[in-house]
LOTOR-685488 format. One record per residue: residue number from 0; x, y, z of N, C-alpha, C in turn. Coordinates in Angstrom, 1 decimal. Layout:
REM LOTOR-685488
pos|nX|nY|nZ|caX|caY|caZ|cX|cY|cZ
NUM|X|Y|Z|X|Y|Z|X|Y|Z .
...
This chain:
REM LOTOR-685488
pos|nX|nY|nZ|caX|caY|caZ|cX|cY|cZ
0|-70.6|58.4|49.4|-71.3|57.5|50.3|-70.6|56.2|50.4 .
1|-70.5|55.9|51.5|-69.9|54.2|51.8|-71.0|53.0|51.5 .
2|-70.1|52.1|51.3|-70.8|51.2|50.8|-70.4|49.7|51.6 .
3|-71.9|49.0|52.6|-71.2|47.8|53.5|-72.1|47.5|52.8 .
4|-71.4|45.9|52.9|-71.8|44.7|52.9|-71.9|44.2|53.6 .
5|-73.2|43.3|54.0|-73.4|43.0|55.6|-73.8|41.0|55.4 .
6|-72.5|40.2|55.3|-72.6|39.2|55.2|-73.5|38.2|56.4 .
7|-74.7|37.7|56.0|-75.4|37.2|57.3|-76.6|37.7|58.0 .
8|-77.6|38.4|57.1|-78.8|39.3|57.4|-79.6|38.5|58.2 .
9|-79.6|38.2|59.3|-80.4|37.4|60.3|-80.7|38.3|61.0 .
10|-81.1|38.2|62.8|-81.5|39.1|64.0|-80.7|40.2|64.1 .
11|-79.2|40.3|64.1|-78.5|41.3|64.0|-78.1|41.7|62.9 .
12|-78.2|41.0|61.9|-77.4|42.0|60.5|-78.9|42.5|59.4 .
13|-80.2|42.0|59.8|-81.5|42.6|59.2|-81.2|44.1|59.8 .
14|-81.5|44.4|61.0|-81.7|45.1|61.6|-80.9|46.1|61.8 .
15|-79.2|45.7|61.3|-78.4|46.9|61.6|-78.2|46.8|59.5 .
16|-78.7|46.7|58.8|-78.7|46.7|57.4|-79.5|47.9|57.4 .
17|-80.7|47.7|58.3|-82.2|48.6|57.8|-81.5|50.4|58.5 .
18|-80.8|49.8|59.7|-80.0|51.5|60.5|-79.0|52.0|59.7 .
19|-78.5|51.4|58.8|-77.6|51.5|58.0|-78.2|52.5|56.5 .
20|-79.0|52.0|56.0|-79.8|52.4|55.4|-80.8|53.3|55.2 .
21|-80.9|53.5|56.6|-81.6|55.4|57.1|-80.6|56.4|57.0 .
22|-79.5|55.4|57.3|-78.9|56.6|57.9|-77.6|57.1|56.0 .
23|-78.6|56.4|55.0|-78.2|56.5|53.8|-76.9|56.5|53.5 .
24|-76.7|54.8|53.9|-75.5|54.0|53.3|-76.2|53.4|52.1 .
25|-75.2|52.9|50.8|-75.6|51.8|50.1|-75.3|50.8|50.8 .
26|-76.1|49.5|51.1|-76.3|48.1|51.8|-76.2|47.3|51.1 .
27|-75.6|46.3|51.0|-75.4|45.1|50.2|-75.8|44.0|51.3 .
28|-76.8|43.1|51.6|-77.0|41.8|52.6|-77.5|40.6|52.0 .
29|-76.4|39.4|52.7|-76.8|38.2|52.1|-77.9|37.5|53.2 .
30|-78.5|36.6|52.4|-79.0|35.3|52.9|-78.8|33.9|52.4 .
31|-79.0|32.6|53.4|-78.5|31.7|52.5|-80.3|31.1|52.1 .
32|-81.0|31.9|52.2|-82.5|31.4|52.0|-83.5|32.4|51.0 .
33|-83.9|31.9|50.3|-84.8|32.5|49.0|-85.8|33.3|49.6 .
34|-86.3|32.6|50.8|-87.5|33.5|51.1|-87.4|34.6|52.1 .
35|-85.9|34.5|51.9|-85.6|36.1|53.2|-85.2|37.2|52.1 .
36|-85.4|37.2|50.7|-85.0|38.2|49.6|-86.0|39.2|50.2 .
37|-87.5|38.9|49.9|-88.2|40.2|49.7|-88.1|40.9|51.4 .
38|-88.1|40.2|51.9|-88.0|40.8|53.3|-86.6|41.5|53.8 .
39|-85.3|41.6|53.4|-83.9|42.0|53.2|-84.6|43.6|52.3 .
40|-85.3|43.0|50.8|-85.5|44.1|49.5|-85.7|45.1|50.5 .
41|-87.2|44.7|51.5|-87.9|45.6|51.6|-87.9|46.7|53.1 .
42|-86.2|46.2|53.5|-85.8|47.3|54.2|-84.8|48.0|53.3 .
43|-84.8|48.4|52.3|-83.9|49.1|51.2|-82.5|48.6|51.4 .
44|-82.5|47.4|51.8|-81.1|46.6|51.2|-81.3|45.7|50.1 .
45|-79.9|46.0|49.4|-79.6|45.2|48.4|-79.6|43.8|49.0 .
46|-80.8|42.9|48.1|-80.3|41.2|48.6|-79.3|40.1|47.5 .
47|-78.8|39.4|48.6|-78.0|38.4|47.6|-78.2|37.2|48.2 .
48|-78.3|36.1|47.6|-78.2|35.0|47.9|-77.3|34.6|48.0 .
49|-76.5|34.3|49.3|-75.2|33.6|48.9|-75.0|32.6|50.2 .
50|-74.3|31.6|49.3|-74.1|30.2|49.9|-72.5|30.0|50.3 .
51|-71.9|29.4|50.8|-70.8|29.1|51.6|-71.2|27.7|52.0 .
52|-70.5|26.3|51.2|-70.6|25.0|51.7|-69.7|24.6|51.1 .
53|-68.7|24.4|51.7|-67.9|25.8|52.2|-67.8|26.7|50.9 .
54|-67.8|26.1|49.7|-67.0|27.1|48.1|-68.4|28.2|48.4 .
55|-67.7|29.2|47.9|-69.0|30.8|47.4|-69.8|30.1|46.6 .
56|-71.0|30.6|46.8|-71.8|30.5|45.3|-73.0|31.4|45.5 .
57|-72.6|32.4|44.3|-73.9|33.5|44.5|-73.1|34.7|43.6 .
58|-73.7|35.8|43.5|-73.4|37.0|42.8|-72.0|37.8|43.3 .
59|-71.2|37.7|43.3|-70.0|38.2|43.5|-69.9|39.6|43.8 .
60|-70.6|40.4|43.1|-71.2|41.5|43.6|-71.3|42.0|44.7 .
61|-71.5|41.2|45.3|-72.2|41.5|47.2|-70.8|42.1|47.9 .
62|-69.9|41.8|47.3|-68.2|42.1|47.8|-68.1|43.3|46.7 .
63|-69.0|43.7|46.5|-68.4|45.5|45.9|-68.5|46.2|46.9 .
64|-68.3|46.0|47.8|-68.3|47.5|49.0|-66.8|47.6|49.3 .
65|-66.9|48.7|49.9|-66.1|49.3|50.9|-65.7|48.2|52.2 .
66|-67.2|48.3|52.6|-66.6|47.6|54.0|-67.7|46.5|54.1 .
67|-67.0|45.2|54.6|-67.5|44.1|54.6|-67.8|43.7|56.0 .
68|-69.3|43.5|56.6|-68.9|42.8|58.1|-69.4|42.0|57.9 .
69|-68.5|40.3|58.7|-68.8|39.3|58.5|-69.7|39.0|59.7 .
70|-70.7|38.7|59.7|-71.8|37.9|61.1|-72.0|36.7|61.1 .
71|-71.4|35.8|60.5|-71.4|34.7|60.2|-71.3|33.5|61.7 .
72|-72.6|33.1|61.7|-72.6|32.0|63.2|-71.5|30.6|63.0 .
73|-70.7|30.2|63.6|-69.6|29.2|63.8|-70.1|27.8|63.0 .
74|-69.7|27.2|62.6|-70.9|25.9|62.6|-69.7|24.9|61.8 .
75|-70.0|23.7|62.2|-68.8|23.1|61.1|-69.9|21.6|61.2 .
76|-69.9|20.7|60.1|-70.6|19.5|59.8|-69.7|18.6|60.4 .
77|-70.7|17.2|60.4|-70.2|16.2|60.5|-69.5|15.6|59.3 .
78|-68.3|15.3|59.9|-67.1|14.6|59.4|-65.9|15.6|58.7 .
79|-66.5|16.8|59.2|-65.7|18.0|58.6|-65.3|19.2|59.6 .
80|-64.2|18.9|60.4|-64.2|20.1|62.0|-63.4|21.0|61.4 .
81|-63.0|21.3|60.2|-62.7|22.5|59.4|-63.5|23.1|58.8 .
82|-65.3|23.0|58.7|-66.2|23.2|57.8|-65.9|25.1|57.5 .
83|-66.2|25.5|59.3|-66.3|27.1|59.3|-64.9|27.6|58.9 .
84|-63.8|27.1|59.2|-62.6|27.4|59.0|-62.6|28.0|57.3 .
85|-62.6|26.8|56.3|-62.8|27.1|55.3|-64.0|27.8|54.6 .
86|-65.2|28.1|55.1|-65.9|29.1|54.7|-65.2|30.4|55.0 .
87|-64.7|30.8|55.6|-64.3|32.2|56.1|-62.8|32.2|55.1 .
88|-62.3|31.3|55.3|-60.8|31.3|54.4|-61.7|31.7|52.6 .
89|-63.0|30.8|52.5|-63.5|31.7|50.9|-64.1|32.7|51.1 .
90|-64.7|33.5|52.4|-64.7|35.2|52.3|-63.4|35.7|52.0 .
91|-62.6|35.4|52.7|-61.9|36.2|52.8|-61.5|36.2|50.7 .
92|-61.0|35.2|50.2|-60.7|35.2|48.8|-61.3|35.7|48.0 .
93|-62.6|36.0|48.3|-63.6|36.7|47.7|-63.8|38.4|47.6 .
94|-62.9|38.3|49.2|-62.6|40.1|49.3|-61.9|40.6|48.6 .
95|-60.9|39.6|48.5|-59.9|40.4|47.8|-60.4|40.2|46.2 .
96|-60.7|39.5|45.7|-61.5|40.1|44.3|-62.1|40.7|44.5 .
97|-62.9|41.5|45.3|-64.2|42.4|45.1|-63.4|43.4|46.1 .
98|-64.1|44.5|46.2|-63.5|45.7|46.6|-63.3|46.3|47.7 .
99|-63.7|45.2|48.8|-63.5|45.4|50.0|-62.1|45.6|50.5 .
100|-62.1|46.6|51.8|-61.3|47.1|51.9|-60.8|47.3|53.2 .
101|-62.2|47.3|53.9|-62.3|46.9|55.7|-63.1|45.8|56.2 .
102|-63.0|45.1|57.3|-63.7|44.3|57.4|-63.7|44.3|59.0 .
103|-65.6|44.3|59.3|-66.1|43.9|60.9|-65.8|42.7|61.0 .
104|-65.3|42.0|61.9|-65.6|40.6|61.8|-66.3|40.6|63.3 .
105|-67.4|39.9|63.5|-67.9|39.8|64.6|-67.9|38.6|65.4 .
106|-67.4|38.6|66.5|-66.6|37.5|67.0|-67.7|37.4|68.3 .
107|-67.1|36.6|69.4|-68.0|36.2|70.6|-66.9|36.2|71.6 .
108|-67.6|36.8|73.0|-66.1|36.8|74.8|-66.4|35.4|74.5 .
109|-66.3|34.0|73.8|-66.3|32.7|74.0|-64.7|32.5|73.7 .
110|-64.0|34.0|73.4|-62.7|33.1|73.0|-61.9|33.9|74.1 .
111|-62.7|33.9|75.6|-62.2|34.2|76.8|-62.4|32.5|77.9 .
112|-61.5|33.1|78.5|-61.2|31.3|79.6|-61.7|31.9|81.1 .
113|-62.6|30.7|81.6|-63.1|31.1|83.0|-62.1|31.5|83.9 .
114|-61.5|32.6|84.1|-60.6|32.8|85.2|-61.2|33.4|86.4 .
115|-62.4|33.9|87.0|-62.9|33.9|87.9|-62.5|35.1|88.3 .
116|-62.2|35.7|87.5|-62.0|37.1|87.4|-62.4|38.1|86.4 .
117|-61.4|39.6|86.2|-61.9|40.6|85.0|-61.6|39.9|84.1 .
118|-61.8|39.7|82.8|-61.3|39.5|81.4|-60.9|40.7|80.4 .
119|-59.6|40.6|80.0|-59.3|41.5|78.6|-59.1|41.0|77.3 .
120|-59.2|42.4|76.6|-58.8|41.2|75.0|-57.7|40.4|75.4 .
121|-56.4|41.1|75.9|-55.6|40.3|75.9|-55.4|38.7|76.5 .
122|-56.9|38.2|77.3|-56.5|37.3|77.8|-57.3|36.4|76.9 .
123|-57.8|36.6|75.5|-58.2|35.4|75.1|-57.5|34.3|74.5 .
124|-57.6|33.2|74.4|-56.9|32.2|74.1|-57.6|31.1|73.0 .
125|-56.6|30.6|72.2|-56.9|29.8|71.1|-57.7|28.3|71.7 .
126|-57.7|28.0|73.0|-58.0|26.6|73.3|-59.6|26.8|73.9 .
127|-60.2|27.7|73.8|-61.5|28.5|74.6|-62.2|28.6|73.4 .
128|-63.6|27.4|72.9|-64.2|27.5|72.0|-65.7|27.7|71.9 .
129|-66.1|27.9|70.9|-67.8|28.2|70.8|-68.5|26.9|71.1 .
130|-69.6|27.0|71.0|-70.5|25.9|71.2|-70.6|25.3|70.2 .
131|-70.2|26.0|69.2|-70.0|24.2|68.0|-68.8|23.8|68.2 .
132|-67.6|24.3|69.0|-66.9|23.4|69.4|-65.5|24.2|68.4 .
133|-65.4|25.4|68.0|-64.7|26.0|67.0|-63.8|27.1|67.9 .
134|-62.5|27.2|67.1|-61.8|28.1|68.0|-61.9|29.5|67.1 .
135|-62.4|30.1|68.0|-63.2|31.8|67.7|-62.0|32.6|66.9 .
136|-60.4|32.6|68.0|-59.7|33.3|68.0|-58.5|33.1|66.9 .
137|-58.8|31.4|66.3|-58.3|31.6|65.2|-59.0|31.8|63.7 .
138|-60.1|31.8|64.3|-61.1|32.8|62.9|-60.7|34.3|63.0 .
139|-61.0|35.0|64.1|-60.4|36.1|64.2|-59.4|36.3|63.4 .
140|-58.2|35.8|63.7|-56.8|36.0|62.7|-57.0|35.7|61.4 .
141|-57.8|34.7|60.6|-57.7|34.9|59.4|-58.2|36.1|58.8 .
142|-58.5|36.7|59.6|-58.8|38.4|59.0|-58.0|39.4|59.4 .
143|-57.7|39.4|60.7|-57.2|40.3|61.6|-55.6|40.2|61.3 .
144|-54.9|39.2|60.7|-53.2|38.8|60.3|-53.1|39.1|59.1 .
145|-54.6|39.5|58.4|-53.9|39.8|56.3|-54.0|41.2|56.5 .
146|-52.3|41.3|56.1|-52.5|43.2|55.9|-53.4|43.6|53.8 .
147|-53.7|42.6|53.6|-54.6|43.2|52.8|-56.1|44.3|53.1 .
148|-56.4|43.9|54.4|-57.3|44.7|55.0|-57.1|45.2|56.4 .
149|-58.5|46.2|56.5|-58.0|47.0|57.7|-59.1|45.9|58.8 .
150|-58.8|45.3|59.6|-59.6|44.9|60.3|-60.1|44.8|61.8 .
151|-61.3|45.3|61.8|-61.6|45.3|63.5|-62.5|44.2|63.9 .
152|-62.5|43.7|64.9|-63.2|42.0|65.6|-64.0|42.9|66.9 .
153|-64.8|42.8|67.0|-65.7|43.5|68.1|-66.4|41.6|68.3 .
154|-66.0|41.2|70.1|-66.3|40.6|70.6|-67.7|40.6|71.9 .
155|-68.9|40.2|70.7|-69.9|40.8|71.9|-70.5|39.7|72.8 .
156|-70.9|40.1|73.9|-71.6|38.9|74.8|-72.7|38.3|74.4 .
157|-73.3|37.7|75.6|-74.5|37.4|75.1|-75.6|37.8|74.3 .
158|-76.1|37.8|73.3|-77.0|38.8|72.6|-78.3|38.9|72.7 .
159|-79.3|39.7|73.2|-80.2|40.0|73.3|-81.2|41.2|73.0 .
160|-82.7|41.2|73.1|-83.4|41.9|72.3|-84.9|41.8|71.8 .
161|-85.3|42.9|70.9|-86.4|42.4|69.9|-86.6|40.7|69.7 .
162|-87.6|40.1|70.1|-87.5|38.6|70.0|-86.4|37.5|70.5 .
163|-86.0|38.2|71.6|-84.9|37.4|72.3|-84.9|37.8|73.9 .
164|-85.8|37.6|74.3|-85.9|38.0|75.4|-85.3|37.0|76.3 .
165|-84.4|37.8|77.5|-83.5|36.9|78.2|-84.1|36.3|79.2 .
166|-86.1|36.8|79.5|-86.6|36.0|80.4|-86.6|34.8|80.0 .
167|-86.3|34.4|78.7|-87.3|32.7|77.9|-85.4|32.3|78.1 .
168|-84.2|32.8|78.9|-83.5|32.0|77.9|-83.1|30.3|79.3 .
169|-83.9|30.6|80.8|-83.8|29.6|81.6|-84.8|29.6|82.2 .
170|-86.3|30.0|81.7|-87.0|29.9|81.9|-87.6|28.6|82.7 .
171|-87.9|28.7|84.1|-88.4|27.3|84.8|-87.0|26.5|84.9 .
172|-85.6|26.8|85.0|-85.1|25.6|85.3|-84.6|25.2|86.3 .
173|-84.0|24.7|87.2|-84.1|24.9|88.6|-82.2|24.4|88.9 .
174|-81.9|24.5|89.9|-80.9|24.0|90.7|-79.8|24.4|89.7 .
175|-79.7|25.8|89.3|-78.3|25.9|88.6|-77.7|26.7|89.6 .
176|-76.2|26.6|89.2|-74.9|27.1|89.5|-74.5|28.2|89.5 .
177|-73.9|28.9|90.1|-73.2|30.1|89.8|-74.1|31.4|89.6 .
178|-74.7|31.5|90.9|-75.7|32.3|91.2|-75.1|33.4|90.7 .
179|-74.2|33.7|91.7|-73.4|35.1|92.1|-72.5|35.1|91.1 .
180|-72.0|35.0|89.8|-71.8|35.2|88.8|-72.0|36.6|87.9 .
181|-70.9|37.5|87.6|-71.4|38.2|86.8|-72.4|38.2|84.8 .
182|-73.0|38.2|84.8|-73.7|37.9|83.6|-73.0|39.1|82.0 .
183|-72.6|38.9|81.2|-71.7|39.5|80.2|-72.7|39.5|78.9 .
184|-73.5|40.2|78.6|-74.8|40.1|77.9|-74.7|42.0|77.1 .
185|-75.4|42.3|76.1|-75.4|43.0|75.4|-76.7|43.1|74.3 .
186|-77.5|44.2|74.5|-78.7|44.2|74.0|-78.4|44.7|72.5 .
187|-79.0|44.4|71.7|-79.2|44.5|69.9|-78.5|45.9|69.8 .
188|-79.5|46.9|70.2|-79.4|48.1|70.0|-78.0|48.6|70.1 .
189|-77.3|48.3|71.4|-76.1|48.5|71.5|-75.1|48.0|70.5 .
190|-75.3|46.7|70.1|-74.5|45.9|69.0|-74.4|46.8|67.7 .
191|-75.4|47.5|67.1|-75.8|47.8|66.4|-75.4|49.4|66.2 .
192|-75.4|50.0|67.7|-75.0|51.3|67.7|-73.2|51.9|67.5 .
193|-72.6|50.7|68.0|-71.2|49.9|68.6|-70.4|49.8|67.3 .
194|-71.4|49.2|66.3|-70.7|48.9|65.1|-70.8|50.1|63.9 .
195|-71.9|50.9|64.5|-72.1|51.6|63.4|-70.9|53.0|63.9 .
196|-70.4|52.9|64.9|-69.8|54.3|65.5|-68.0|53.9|65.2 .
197|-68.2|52.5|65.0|-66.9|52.0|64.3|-66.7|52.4|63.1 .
198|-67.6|51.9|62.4|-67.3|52.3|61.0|-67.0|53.9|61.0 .
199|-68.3|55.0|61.0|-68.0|56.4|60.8|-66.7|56.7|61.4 .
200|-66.5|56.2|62.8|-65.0|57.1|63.2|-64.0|56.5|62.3 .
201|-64.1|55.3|61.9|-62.9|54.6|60.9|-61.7|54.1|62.0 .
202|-62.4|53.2|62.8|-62.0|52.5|63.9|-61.5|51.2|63.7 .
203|-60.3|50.9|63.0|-60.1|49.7|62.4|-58.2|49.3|63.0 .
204|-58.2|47.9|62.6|-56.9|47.5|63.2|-57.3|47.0|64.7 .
205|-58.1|47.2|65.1|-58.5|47.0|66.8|-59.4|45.9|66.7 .
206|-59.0|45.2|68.2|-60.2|44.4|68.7|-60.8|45.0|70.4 .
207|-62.1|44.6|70.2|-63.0|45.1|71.2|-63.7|43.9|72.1 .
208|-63.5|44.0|73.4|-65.0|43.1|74.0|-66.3|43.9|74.4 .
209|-67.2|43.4|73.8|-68.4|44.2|73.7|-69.8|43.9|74.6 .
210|-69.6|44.1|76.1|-71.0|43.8|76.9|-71.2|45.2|77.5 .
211|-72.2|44.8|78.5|-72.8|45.9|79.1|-72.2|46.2|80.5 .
212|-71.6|47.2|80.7|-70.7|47.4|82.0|-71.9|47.2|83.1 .
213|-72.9|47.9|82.7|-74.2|47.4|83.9|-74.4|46.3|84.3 .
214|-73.7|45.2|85.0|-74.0|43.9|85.2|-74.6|43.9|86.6 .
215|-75.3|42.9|86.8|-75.6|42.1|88.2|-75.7|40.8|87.8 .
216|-75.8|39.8|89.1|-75.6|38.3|89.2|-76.6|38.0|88.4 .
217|-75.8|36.4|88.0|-77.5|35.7|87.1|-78.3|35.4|87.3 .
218|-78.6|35.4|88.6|-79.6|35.0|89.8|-80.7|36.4|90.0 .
219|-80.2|37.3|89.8|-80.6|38.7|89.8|-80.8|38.8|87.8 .
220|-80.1|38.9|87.2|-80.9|39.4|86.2|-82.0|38.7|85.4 .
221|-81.4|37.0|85.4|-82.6|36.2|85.3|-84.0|36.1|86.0 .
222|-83.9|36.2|87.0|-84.9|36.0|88.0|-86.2|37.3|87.1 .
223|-85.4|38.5|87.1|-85.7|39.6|87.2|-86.6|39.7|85.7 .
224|-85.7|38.8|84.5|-86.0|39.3|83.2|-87.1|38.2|83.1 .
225|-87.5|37.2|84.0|-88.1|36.1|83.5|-89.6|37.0|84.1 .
226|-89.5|37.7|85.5|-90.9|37.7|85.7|-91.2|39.5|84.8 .
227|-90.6|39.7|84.0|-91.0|40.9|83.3|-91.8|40.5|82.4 .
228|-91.5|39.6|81.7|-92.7|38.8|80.9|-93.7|37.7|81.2 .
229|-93.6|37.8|82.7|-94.4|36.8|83.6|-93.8|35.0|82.9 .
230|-92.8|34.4|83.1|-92.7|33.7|83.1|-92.0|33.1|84.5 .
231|-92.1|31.9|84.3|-91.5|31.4|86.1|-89.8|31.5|85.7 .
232|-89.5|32.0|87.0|-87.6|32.1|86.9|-87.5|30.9|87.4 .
233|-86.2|31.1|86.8|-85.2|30.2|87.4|-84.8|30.0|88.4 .
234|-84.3|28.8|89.2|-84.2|28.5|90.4|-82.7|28.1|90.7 .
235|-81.6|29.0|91.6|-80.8|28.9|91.1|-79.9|28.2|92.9 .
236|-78.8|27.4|92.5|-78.2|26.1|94.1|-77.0|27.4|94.9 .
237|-76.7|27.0|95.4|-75.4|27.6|96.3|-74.2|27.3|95.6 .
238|-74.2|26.6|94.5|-73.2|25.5|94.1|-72.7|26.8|93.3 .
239|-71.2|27.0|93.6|-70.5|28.1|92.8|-69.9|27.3|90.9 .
240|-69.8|28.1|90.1|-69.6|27.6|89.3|-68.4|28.7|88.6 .
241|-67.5|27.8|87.6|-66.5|29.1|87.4|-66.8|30.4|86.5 .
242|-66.0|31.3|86.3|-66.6|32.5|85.6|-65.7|33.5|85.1 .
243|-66.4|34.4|84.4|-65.4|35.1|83.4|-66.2|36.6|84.0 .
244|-65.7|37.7|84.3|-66.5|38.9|83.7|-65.5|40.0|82.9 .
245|-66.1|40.0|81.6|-65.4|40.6|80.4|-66.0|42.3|80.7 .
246|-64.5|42.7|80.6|-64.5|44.2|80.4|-64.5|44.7|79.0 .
247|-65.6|46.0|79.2|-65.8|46.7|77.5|-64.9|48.1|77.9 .
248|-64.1|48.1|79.2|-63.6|49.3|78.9|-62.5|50.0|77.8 .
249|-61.6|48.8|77.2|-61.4|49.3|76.4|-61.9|50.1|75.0 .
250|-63.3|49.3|74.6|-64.1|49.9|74.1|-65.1|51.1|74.4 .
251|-65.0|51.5|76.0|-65.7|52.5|76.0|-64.8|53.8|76.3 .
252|-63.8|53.9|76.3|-62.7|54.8|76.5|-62.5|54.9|74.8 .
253|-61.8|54.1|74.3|-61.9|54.6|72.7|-62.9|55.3|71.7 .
254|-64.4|54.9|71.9|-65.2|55.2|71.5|-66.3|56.1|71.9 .
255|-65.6|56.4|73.9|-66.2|57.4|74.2|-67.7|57.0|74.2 .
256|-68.1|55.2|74.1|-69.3|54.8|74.1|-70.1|55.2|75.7 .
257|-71.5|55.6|75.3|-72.3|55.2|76.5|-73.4|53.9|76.3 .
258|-73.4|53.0|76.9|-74.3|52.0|76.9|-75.5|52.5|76.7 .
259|-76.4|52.1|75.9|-77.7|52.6|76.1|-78.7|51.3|77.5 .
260|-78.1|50.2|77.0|-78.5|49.1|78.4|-77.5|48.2|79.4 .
């Protein structure tokens, strides 16, 4: 039986820990919060507490697996714009003491540039950052450049779902941009299904962009997702704005995936 470790048990790593664990893996998942233990226990994952500021601190253990995916959200402090850099530079040190041997890294299409066109892996670029202001693509490589591991970066869109509903996410706002825009978005289930068909085939060394080929405009899916839960949509100008639309075909030709949304 394989054994992940699913660093970052939040909205998507609770949830793909608990699928994980039906489908009778050993699970290893951290949190950096005390009162998410019993709630991690009591989907039959193993819990760990573990901290990253930036040094490890926690049970070392958590890195006895096989395969490690990192879910870790970007984030760096004030007075420190290397914060996230060097947290992931101590996973990574930590893998290699413990027994990991592959590693998900789960990355974001943020480290794609508005070209107003398709997007490929190949066109992402190191100057194209997250919203804390971090370059995606060179976290990617600290994993993806050590031939100590086998590593695959699945880059997913926007994320959505159970408690994330895309009607609330411009709910009431008016006079935006870029109506006619393709929207690059990807529901839980899929993220979840995506990663787990990675692991079993033993899909490693590759990167992926990971949305939903079913797209329509933002003007259209917004409008559409706001009044499904009866909230007021959004109101959107003529005013064009620039844009990216990220292709999953290389991911769905490899993996032979069907979107479920």
């Amino acid at each position: 039986m394989h054994s992940i470790s699913i660093l970052g048990c939040g909205w998507l790593g609770l949830s793909l820990g608990s699928t994980l664990v039906n489908k009778q893996y050993l699970v290893r998942g951290s949190t950096t919060r005390l009162a998410r233990l019993s709630l991690i226990a009591n989907k039959g994952i193993r819990p760990y507490l573990v901290d990253l500021n930036p040094r490890f601190s926690g049970d070392s253990e958590f890195f006895g697996s096989e395969v490690l995916v990192i879910n870790l959200p970007p984030r760096n402090i004030p007075g420190d714009d290397r914060f996230h850099q060097k947290q992931l530079q101590e996973v990574k040190n930590c893998a290699l003491k413990g027994s990991v041997e592959r590693i998900l890294f789960v990355s974001s299409t943020a480290v794609y540039p508005n070209l107003n066109r398709v997007v490929q892996e190949k066109d992402a670029i190191k100057s194209c950052l997250s919203r804390s202001g971090i370059s995606l693509l060179e976290m990617e490589e600290i994993f993806s450049k050590d031939e100590h591991f086998k590593t695959t970066t699945i880059r997913f869109g926007g994320l959505y779902g159970p408690d994330r509903h895309p009607g609330r996410f411009l709910e009431g706002r008016s006079n935006l941009a870029g109506a006619d825009n393709p929207v690059n978005m990807i529901h839980r289930d899929d993220c979840i299904a995506i990663i787990i068909k990675l692991i079993e085939e033993n899909i490693w060394g590759e990167t992926f962009s990971a949305c939903s080929p079913n797209k329509s405009s933002r003007k259209k899916f917004y409008e559409e997702a706001a009044k499904e839960i009866n909230l007021e949509p959004p109101a959107f100008s003529d005013e064009p704005q620039p844009y990216k639309d990220v292709s999953p075909q290389k991911l769905i030709k490899k993996l032979s995936y069907n979107f479920i949304y």
